[in-house]
C-alpha positions as CSV (number, residue, x, y, z in Angstrom):
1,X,-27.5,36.6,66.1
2,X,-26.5,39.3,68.4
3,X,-26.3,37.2,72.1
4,X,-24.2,40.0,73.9
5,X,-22.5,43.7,73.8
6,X,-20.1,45.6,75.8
7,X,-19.2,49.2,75.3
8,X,-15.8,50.4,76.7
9,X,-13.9,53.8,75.6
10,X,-10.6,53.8,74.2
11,X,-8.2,56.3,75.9
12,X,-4.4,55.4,75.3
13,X,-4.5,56.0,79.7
14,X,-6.6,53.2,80.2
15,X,-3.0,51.6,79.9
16,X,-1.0,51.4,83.0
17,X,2.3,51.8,80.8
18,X,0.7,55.3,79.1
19,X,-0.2,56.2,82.2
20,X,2.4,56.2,84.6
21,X,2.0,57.7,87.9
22,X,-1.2,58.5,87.5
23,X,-2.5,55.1,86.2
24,X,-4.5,54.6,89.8
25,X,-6.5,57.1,88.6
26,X,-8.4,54.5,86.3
27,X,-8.4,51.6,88.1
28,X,-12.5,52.0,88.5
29,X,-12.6,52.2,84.8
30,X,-10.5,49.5,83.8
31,X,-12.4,46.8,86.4
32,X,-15.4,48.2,84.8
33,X,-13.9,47.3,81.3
34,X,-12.8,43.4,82.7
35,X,-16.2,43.0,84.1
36,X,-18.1,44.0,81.0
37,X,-15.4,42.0,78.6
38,X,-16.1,39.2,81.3
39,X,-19.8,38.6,80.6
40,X,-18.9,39.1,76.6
41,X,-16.5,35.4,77.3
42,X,-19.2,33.9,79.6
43,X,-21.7,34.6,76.4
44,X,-19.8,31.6,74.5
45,X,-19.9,33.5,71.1
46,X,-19.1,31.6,68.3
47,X,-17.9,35.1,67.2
48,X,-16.2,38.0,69.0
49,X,-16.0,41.4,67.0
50,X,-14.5,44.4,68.4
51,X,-15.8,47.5,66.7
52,X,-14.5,50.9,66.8
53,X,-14.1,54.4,64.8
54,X,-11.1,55.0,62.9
55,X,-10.2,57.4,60.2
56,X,-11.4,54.7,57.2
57,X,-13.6,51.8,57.4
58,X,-11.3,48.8,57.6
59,X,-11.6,44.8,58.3
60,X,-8.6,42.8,60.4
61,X,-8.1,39.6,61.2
62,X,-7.8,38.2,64.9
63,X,-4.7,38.0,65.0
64,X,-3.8,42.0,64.4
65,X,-1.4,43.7,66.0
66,X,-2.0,47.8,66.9
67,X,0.8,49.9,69.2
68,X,0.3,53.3,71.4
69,X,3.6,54.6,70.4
70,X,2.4,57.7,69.0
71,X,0.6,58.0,73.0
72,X,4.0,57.3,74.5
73,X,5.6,54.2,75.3
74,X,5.5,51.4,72.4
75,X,3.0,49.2,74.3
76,X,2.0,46.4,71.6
77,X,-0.9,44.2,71.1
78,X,-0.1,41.2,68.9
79,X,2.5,40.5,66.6
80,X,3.9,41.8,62.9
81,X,3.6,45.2,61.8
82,X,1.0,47.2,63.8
83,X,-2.1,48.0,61.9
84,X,-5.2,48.7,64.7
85,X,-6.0,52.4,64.7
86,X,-6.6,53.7,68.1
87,X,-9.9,52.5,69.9
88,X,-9.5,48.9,68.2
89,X,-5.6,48.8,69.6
90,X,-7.0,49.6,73.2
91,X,-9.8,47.0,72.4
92,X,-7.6,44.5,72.1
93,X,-5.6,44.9,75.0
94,X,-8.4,45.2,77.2
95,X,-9.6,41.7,75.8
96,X,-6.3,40.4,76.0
97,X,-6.3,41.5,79.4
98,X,-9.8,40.0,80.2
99,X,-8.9,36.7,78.9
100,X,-5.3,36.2,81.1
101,X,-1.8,37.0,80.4
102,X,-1.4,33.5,80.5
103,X,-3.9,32.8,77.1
104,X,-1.7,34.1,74.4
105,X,-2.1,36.3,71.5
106,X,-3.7,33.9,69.6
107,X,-7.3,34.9,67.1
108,X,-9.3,33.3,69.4
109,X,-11.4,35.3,72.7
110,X,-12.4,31.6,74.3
111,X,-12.5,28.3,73.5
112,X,-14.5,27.8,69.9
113,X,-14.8,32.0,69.3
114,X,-13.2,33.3,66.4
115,X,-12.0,37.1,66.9
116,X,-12.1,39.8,64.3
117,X,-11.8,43.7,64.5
118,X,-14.4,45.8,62.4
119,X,-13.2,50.1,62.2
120,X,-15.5,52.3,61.2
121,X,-15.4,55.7,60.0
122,X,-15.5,58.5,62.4
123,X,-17.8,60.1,59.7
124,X,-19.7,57.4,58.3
125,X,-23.6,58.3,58.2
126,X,-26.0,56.9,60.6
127,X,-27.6,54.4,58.2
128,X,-23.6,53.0,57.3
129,X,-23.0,52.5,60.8
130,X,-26.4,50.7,61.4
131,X,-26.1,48.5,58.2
132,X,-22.7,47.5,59.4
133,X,-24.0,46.2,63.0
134,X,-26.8,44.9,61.3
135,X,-24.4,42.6,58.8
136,X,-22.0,41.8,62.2
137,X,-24.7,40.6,64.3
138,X,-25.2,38.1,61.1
139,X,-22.3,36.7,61.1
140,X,-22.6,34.0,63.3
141,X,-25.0,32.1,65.1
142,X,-24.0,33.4,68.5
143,X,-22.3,36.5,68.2
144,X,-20.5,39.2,70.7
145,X,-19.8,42.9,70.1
146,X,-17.4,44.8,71.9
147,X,-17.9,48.5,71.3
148,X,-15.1,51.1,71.5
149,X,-16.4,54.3,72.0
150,X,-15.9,57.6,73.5
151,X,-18.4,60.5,75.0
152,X,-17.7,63.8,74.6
153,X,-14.4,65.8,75.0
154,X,-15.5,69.2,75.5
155,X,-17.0,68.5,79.3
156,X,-15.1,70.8,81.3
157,X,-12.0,73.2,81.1
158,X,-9.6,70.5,80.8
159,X,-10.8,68.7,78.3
160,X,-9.2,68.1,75.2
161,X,-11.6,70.6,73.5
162,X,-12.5,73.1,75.9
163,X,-16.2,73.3,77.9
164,X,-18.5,73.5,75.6
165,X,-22.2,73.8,77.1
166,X,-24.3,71.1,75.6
167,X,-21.4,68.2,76.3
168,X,-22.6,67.3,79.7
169,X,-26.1,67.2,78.7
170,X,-25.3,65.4,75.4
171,X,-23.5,62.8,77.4
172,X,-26.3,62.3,79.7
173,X,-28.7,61.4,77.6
174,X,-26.2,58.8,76.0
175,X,-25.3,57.2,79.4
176,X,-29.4,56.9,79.6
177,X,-29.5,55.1,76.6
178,X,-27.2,52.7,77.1
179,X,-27.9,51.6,80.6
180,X,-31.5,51.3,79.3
181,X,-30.8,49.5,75.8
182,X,-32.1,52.2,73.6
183,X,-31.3,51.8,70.3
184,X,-33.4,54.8,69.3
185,X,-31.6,57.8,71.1
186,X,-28.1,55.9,69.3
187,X,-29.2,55.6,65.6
188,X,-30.5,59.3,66.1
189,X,-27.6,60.4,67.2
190,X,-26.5,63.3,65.0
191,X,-22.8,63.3,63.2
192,X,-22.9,67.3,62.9
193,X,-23.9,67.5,66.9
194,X,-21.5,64.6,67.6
195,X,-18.4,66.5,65.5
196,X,-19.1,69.5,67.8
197,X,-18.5,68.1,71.0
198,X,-15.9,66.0,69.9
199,X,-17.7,62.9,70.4
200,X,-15.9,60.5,69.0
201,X,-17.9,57.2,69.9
202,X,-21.0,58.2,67.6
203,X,-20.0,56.1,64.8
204,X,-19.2,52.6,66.9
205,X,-22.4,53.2,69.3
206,X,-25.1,53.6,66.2
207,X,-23.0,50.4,64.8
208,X,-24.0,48.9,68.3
209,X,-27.6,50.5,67.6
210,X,-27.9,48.8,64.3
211,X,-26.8,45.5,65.6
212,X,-29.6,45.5,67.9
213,X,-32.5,47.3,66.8
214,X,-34.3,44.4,65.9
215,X,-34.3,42.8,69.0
216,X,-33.0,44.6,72.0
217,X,-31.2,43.3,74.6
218,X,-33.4,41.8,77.4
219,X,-30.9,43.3,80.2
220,X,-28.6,46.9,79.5
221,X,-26.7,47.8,82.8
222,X,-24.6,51.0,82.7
223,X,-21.5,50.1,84.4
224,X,-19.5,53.4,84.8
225,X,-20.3,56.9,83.9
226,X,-17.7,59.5,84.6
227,X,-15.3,62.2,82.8
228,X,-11.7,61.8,84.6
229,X,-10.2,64.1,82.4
230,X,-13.3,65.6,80.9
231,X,-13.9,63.4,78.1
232,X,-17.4,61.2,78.8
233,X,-16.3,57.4,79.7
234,X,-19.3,54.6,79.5
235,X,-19.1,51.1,80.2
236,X,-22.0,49.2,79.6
237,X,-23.4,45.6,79.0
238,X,-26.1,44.4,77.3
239,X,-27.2,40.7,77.3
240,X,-29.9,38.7,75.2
């Protein structure tokens, strides 16, 4: 059963490395990230599964190894041939990063927790995504979902998809929902509208929506809300 969530985005600049000179610019963001990861460890899953949207629908052990070299430098995650698309690459380092430089690379997120990585399509229908959260949250008796999603990139002029008017409004009501635990709003969230505004977390959150609609969580805390680049960042945490 489902005993904890976080929800982080996945931009290659959450990396100081990609980053560069402007990687202060984030710094918000990424303690945001480390506290949310933080309460995901002090859960004691038996199970840790990062989730995120890819191109195709793919499994991966804990022990998978993803690189931002098409983002710049070759900043790797793991070991042997690089295989994490994107937002579970930047998953993975975040929860590496949570957990110490000092713990290893190992397949394991704390003492006794398994790790595994679970992509799903950007375009998977709403019921995929929810029978997909619904099947992770079975499978183990304590399990913890961290959830790599975007808002949308069309929020202002510099954003990777131009200003488009409904963005800002769009991500509002999605920074609602998840600081309130509303599994509703996300498993209604529509893949046309979401394809729009270039919001690339629809898939991941409506897995997150599936995983919980049956019960959901007793305390949701939005943790950040903000578009540094205008692309909608959310961290949030949900506890059971």
């Amino acid at each position: 059963m489902l005993v904890a969530a976080a929800v982080c985005p996945h931009p290659p600049l959450l990396v100081p490395e990609v980053a560069g000179a402007a990687a202060p610019e984030l710094d918000d963001l990424r303690a945001a990230c480390a506290a949310a990861i933080g309460s995901l460890l002090d859960a004691r899953p038996d199970v840790l599964i990062v989730t995120g949207g890819a191109q195709t629908a793919a499994s991966f052990p804990g022990a998978a190894a993803g690189t931002l070299r098409p983002w710049g430098p070759d900043v790797r995650v793991g070991t042997g041939d690089p295989v994490l698309p994107l937002s579970l690459t930047i998953g993975r380092w975040l929860l590496d990063r949570a957990r110490g430089a000092d713990h290893g690379a190992g397949d394991t997120a704390h003492e006794g927790a398994a790790v595994r990585f679970e992509a799903v399509a950007f375009d998977a229908p709403p019921a995929e995504c929810a029978a997909l959260g619904h099947r992770l949250a079975e499978a183990a008796r304590r399990v913890a979902l961290l959830v790599m999603g975007d808002g949308s990139a069309r929020r202002t002029e510099k954003a990777p998809g131009y200003v488009h008017p409904r963005a800002v409004p769009y991500d509002e009501a999605l920074a609602a929902a998840l600081a309130s635990g509303d599994t509703g709003h996300l498993l209604g969230l529509d893949p046309g509208e979401a394809r729009e505004l270039w919001a690339a977390g629809r898939a991941a959150f409506q897995v997150l929506a599936g995983a919980a609609r049956e019960t959901p969580p007793a305390d949701a805390r939005l943790l950040y809300d903000g578009a540094p680049y205008g692309v909608g960042y959310f961290v949030a945490r949900w506890t059971w």
